[in-house]
C-alpha positions as a LaTeX table, in Angstrom:
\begin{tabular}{lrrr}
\hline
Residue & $x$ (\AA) & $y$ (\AA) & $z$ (\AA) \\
\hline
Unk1 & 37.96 & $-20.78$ & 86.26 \\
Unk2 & 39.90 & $-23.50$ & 84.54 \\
Unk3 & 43.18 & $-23.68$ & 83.13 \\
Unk4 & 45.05 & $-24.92$ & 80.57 \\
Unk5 & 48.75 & $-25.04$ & 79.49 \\
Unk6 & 48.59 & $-22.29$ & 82.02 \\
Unk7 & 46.33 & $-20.05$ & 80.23 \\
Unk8 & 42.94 & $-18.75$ & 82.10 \\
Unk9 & 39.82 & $-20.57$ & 80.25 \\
Unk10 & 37.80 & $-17.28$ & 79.19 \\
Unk11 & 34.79 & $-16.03$ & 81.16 \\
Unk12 & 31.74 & $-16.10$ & 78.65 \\
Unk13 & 28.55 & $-15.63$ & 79.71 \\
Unk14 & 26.47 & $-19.35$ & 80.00 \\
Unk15 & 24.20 & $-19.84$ & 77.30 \\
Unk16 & 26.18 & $-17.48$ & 75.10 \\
Unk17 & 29.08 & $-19.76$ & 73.77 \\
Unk18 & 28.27 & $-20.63$ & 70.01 \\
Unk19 & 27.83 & $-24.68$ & 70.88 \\
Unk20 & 25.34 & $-23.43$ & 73.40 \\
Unk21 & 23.33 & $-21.49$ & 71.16 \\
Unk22 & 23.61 & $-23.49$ & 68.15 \\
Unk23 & 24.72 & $-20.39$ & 66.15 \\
Unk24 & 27.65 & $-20.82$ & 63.89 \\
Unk25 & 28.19 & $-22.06$ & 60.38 \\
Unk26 & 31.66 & $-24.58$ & 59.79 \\
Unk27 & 32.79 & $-25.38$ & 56.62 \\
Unk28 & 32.27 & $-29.24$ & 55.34 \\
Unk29 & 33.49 & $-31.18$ & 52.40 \\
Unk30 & 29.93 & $-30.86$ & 50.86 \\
Unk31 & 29.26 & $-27.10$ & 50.98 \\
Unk32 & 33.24 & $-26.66$ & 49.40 \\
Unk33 & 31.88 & $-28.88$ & 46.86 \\
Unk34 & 28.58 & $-26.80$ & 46.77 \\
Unk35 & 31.25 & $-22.95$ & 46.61 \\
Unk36 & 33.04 & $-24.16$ & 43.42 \\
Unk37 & 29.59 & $-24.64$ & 41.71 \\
Unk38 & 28.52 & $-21.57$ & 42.84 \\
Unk39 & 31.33 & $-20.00$ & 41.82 \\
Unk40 & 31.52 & $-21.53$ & 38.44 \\
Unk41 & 28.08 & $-19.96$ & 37.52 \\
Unk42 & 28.75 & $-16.84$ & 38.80 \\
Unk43 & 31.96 & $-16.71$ & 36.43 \\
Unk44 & 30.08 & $-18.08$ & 33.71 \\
Unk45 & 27.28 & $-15.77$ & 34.24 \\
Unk46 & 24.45 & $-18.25$ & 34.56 \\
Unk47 & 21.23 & $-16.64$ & 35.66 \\
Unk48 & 21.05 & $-19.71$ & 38.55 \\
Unk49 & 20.49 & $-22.59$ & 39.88 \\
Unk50 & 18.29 & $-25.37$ & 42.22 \\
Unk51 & 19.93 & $-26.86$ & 45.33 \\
Unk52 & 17.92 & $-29.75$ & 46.36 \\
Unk53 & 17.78 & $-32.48$ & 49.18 \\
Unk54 & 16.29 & $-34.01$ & 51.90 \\
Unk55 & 15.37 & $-32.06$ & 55.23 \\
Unk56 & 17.58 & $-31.67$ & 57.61 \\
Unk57 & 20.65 & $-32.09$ & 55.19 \\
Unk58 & 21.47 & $-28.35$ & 55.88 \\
Unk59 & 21.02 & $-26.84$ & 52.76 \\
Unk60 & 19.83 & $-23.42$ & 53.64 \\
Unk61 & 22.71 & $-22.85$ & 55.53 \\
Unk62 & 25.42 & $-24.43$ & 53.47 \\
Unk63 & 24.56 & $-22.33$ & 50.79 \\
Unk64 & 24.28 & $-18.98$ & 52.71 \\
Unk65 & 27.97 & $-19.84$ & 53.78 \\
Unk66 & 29.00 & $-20.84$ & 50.58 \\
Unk67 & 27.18 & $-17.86$ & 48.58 \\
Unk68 & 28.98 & $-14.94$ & 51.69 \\
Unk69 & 33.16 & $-16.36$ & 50.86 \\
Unk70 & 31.94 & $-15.21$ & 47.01 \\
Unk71 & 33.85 & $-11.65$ & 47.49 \\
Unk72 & 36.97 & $-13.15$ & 48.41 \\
Unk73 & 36.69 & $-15.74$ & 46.32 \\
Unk74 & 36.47 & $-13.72$ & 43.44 \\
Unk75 & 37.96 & $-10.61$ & 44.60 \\
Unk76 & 34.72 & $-8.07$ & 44.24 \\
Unk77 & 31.85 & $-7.56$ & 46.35 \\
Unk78 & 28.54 & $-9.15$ & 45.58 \\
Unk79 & 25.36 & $-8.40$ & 47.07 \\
Unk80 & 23.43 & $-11.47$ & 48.57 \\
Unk81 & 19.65 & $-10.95$ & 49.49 \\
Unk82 & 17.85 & $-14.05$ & 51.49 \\
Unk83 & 14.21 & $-14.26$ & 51.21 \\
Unk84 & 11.98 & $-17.28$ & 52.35 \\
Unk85 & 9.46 & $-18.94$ & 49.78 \\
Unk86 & 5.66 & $-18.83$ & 51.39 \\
Unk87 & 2.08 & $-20.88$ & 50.32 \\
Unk88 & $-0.60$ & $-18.93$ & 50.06 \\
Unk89 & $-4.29$ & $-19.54$ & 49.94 \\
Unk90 & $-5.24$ & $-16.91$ & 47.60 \\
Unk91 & $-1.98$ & $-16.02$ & 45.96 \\
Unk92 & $-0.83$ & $-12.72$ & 44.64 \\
Unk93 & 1.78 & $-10.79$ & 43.45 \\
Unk94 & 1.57 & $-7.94$ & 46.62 \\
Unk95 & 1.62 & $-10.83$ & 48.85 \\
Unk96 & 5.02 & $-12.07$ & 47.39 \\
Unk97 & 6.54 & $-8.69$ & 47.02 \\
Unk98 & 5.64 & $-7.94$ & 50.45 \\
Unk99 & 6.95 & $-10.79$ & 51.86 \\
Unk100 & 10.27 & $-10.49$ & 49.79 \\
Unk101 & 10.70 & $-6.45$ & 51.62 \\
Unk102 & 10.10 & $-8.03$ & 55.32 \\
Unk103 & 12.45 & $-10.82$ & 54.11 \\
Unk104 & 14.96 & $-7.76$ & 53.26 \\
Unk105 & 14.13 & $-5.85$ & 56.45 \\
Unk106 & 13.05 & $-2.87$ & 54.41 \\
Unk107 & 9.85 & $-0.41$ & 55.68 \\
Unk108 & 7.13 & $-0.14$ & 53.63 \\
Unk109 & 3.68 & 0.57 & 53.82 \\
Unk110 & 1.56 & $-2.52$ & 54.27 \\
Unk111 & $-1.34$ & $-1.37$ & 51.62 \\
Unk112 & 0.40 & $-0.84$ & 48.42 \\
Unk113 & $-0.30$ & $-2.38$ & 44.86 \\
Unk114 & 1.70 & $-4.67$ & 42.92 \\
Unk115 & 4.03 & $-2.06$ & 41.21 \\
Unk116 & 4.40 & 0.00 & 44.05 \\
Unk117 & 5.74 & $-2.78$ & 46.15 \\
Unk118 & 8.30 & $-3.79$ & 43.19 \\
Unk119 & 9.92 & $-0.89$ & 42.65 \\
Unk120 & 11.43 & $-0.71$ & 46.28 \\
Unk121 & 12.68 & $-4.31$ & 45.66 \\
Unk122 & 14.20 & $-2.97$ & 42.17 \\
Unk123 & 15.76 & $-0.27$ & 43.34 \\
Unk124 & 17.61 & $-1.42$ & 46.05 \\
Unk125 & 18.90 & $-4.09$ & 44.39 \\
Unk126 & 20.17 & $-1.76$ & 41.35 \\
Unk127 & 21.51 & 0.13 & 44.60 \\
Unk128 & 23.01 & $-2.68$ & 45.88 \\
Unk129 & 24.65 & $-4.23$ & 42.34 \\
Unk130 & 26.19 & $-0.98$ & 40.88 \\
Unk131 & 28.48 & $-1.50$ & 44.12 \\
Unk132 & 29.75 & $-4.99$ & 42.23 \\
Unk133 & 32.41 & $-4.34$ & 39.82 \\
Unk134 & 30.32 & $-7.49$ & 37.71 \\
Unk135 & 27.16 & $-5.73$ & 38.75 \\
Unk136 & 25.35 & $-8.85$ & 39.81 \\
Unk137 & 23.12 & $-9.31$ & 42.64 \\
Unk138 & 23.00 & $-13.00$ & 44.06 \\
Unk139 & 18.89 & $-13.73$ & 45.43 \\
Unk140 & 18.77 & $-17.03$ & 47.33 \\
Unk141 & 15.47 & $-17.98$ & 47.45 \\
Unk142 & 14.56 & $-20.81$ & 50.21 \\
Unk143 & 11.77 & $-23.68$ & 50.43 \\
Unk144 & 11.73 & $-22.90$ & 46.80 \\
Unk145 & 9.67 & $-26.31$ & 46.50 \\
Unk146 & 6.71 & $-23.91$ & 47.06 \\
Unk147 & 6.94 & $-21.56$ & 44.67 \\
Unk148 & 4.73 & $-21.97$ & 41.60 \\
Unk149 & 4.45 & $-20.21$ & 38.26 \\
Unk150 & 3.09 & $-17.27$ & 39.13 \\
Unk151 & 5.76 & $-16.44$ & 41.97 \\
Unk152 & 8.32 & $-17.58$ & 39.51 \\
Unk153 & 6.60 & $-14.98$ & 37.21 \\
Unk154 & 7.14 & $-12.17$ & 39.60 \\
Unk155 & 10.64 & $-12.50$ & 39.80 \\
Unk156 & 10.83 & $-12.39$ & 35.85 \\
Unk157 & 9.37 & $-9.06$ & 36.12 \\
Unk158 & 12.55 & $-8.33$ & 38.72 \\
Unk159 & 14.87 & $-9.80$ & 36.48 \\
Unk160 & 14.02 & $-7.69$ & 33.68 \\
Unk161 & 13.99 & $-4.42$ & 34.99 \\
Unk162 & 17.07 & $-4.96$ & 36.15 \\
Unk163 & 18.34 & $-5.82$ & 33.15 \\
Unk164 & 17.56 & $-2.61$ & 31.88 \\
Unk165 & 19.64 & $-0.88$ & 34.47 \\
Unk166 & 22.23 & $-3.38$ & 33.42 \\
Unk167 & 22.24 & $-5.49$ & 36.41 \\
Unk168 & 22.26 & $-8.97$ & 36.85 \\
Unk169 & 20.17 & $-11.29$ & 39.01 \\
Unk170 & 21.64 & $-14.83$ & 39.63 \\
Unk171 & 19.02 & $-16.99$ & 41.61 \\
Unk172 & 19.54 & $-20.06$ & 43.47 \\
Unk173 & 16.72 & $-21.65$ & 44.43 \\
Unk174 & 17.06 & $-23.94$ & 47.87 \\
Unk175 & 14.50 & $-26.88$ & 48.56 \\
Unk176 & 13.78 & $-30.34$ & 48.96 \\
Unk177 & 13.61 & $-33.31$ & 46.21 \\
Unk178 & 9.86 & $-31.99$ & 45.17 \\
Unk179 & 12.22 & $-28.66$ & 43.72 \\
Unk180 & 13.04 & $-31.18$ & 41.03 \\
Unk181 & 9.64 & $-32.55$ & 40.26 \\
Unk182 & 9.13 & $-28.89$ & 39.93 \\
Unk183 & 11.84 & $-28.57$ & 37.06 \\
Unk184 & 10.38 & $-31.47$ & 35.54 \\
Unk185 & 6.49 & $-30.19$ & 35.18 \\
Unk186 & 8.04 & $-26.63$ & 33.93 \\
Unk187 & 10.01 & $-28.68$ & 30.89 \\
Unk188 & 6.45 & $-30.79$ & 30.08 \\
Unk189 & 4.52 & $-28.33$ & 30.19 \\
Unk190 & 6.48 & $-25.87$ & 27.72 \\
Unk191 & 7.54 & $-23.36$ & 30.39 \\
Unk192 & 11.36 & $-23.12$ & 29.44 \\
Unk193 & 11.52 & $-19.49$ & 29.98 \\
Unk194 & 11.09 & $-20.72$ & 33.25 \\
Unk195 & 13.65 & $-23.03$ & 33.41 \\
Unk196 & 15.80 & $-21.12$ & 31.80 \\
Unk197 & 16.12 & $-18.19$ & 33.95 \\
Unk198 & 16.19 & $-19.88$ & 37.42 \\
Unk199 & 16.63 & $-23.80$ & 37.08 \\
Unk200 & 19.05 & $-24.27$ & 33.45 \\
Unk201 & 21.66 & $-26.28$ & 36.37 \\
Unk202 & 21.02 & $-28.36$ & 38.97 \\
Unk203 & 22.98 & $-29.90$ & 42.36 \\
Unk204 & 22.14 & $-31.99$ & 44.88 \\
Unk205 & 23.14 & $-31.43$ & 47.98 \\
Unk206 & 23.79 & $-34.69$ & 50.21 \\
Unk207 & 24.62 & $-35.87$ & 53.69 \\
Unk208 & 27.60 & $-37.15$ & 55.27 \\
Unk209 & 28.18 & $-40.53$ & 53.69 \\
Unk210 & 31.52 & $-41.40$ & 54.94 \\
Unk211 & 34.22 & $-41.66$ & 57.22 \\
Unk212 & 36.51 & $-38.95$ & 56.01 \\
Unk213 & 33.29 & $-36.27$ & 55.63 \\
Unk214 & 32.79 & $-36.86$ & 58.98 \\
Unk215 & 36.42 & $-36.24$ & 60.05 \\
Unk216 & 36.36 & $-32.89$ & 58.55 \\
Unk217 & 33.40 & $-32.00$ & 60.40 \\
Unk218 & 34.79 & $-32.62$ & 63.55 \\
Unk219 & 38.11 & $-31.43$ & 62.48 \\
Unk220 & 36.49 & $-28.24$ & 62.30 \\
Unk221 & 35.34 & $-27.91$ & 65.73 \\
Unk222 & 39.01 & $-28.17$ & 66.76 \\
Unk223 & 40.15 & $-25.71$ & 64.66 \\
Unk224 & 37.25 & $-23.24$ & 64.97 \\
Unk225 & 37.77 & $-20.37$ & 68.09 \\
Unk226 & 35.53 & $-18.65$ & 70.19 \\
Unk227 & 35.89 & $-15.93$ & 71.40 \\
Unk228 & 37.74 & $-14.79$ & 68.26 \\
Unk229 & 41.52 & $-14.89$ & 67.73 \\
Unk230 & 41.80 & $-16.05$ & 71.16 \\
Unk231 & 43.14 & $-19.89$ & 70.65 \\
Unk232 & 40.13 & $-20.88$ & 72.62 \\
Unk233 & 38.78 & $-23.23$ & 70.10 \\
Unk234 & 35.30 & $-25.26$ & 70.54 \\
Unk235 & 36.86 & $-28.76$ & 71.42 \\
Unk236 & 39.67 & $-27.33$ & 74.19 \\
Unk237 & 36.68 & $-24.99$ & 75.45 \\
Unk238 & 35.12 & $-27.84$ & 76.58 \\
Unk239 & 37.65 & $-30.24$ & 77.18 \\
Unk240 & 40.71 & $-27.90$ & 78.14 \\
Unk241 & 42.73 & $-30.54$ & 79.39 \\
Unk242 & 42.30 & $-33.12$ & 77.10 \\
Unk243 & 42.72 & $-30.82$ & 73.97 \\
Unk244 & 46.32 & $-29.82$ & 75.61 \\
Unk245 & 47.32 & $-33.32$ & 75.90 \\
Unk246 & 46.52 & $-33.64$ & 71.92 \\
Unk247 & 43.45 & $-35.14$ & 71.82 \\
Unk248 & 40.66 & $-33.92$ & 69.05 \\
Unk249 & 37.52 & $-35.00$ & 68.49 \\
Unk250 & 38.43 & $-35.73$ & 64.66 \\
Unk251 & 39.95 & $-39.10$ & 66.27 \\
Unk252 & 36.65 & $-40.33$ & 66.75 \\
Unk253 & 35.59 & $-40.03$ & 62.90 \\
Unk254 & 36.15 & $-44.05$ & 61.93 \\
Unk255 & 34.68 & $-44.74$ & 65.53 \\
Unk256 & 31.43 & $-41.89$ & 65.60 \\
Unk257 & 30.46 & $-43.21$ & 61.98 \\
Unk258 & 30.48 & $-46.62$ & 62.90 \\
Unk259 & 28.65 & $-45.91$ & 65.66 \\
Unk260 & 26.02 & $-44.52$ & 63.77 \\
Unk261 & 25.70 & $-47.27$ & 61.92 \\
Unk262 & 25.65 & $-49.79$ & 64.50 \\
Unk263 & 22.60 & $-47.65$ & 66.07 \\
Unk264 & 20.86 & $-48.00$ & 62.49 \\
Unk265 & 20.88 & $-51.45$ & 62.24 \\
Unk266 & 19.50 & $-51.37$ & 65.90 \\
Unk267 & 16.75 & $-49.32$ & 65.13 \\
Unk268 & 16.40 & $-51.43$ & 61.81 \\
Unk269 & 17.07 & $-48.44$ & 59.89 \\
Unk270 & 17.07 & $-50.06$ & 56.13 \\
Unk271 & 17.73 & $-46.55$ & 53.96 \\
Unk272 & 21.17 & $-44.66$ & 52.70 \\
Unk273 & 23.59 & $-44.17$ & 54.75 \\
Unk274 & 23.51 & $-40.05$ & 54.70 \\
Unk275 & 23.58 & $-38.25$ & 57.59 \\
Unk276 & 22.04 & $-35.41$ & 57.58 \\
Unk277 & 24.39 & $-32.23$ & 58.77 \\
Unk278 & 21.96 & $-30.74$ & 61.32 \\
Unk279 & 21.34 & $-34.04$ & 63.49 \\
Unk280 & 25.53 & $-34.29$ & 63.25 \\
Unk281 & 25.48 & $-31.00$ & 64.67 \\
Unk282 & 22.99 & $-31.61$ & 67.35 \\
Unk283 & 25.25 & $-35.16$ & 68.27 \\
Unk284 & 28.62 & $-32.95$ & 68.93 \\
Unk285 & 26.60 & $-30.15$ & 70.65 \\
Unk286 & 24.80 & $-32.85$ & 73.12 \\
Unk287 & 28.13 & $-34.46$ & 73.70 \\
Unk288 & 30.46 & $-31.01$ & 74.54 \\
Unk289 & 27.48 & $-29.28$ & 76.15 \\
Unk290 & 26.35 & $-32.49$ & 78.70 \\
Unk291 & 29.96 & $-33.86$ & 79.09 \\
Unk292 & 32.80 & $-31.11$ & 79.03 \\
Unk293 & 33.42 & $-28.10$ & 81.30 \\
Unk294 & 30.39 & $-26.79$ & 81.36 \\
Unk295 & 28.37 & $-29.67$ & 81.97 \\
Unk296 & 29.50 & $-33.22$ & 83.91 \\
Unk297 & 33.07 & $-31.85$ & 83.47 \\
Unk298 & 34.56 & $-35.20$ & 82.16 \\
Unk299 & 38.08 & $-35.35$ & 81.23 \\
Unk300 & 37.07 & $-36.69$ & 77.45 \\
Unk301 & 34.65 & $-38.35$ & 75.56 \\
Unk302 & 33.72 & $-42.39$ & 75.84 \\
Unk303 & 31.83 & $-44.05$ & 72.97 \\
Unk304 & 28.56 & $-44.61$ & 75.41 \\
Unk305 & 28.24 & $-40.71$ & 75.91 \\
Unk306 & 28.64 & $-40.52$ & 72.04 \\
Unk307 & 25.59 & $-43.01$ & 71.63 \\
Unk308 & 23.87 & $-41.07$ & 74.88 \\
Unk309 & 24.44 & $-37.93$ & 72.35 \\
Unk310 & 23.10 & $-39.11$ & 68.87 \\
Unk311 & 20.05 & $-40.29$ & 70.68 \\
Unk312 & 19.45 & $-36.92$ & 72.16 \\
Unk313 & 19.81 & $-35.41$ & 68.81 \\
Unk314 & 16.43 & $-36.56$ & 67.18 \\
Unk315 & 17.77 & $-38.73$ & 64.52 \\
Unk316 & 16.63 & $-42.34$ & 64.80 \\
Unk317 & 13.40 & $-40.50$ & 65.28 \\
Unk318 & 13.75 & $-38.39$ & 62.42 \\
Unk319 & 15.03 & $-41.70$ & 59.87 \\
Unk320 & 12.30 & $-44.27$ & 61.19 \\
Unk321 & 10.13 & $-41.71$ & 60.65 \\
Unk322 & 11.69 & $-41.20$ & 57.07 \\
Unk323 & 11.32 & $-45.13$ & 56.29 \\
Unk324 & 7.68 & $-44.75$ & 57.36 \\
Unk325 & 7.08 & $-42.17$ & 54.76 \\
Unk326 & 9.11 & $-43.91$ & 52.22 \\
Unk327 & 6.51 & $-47.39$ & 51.98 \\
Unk328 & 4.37 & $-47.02$ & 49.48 \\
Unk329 & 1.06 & $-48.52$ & 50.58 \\
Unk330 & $-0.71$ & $-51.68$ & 49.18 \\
Unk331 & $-3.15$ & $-51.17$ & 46.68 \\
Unk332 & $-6.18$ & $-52.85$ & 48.16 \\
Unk333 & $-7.36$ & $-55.72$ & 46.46 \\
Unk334 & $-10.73$ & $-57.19$ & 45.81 \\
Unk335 & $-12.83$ & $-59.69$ & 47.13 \\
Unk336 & $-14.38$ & $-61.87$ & 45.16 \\
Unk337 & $-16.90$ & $-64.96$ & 46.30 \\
Unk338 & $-17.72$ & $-68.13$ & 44.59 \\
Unk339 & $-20.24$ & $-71.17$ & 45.59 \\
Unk340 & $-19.22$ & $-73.75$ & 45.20 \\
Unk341 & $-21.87$ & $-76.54$ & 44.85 \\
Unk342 & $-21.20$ & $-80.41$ & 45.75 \\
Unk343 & $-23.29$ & $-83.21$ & 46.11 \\
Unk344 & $-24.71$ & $-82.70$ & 49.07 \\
Unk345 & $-24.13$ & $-79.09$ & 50.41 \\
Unk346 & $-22.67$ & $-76.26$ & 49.21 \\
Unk347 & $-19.73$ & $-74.02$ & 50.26 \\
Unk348 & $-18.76$ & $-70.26$ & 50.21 \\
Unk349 & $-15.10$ & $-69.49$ & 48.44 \\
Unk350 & $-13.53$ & $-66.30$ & 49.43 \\
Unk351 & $-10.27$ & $-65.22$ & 47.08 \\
Unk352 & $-8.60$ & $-61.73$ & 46.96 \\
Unk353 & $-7.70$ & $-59.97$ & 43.44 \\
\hline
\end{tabular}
């Protein structure tokens, strides 16, 4: 067992620590943007909203982090429910509503009809919102990119019966940039009731695109603590020495970000500069997890272990795969032939249109 500034290094478990198991949630400059819109809808009492982006931008769980500080933001409890948007071959209503129950871990009986199923989904979120002193119920609905008018007509019925019990339903819908398209066909095609209800505002949700985002996330890694309340936070965990002598891995922000872009223009990586949150994640993770205490046991980090960490973390793969889907193919053209006669022989002409 390690020491530092003469305090044990506590005992977990291997595999358990959150850097380990990739479990935990830190706050960035991005989903603190993401709260105040949040909670400027919620004051304003907007029925909801579309979060869109890329993959791997870390949407789902920005929001779920942003949507849980609500209460003390605003000083009253409000109910969140999380369900997962699904494609279906033969789409209908029980399928949805059934899906929405497992999503909420509630029992039910797996052959019931379409009003039998929504009235357990109802109720418990009339339960649920009289417990709100604005009696709202916040329903974040992910991969919302594949839900289509019918599904989106199911959760009007929702809406309005809980409107009769004087309860509101505030939906934000989570998904990539096809959410948008989405949005789009709804306002063509005359559907504002629609739009209305679930998409009137709109925010999308980016990447890291800087230097100073990037400090902050690794800022946060110093300053977050596991086990709880016991100073123990993720950087000294893994570097106990080096954190006592005042080192933090929020030095490395200018460095790290340059780094990544040095490895793009390697890899001949052409697109915005936006890294998504998940593969930044999955860089800091490699690095503490292979190179502190519980791995090589290095004293602290060197900018070659950094670059041995972003390419364990799947993201030149994941962006030259990106740039691949991004070229729009040629359009392939015609051939045409012409003979062409002289005095003496004649000659085939091949041109492309």
């Amino acid at each position: 067992m390690k020491e530092s500034g003469n305090v044990l290094r506590p005992t977990i478990t291997p595999g358990t620590h959150p850097i380990e198991q990739g479990q935990y949630i830190l706050p960035t400059l991005e989903i603190n943007r993401l709260m105040e819109k949040i909670i400027q809808i919620i004051k304003d009492g907007g029925p909801g909203m579309i979060v869109y982006g890329r993959p791997r931008l870390g949407k789902t769980r920005a929001t779920i982090f942003a949507v849980s500080y609500l209460p003390a933001e605003l000083e009253t409890l409000i109910p969140i429910f999380v369900a997962d948007c699904k494609s279906y071959k033969v789409p209908s209503a029980e399928k949805f509503y059934r899906d929405m129950l497992h999503d909420f871990f509630f029992r039910f009986e797996t052959k019931k009809d379409e009003v039998v199923l929504r009235s357990p989904i109802v109720n418990l979120m009339h339960e649920k919102g009289e417990r709100s002193n604005l009696r709202r119920v916040v329903l974040i609905m992910d991969e919302a990119q594949k839900m289509t008018e019918w599904q989106y007509n199911c959760l009007i019925d929702i809406s309005n019966q809980l409107m009769r019990k004087m309860i509101r339903m505030t939906i934000i819908s989570i998904g990539q940039e096809q959410l948008v398209d989405r949005r789009s066909f709804f306002i063509a095609n005359q559907k504002a009731h629609i739009v209305g209800r679930f998409m009137p505002k709109e925010y999308e949700f980016k990447g890291i695109r800087s230097v100073e985002e990037l400090e902050y996330v690794l800022q946060s890694y110093d300053e977050s603590e596991y086990p709880t309340d016991s100073g123990w936070y993720f950087t000294r965990f893994f570097f106990p020495e080096s954190y006592d002598e005042g080192k933090r891995l929020k030095d490395f922000g200018k460095l790290l970000f340059n780094l990544f872009l040095e490895i793009r223009q390697e890899f001949g990586i052409t697109g915005k500069m936006e890294l998504p949150m998940e593969y930044v994640a999955f860089t800091i993770e490699n690095a503490l997890k292979t190179y502190g205490a519980n791995g090589m046991g290095g004293d602290w980090l060197s900018m070659l272990e950094w670059r041995d960490a972003i390419s364990r973390s799947g993201y030149i793969d994941s962006e030259l795969l990106s740039e691949v889907k991004n070229i729009v193919p040629l359009k392939p053209r015609k051939l045409r032939f012409f003979l062409l006669m002289g005095s003496s022989s004649c000659h085939l002409l091949m041109t492309r249109t």
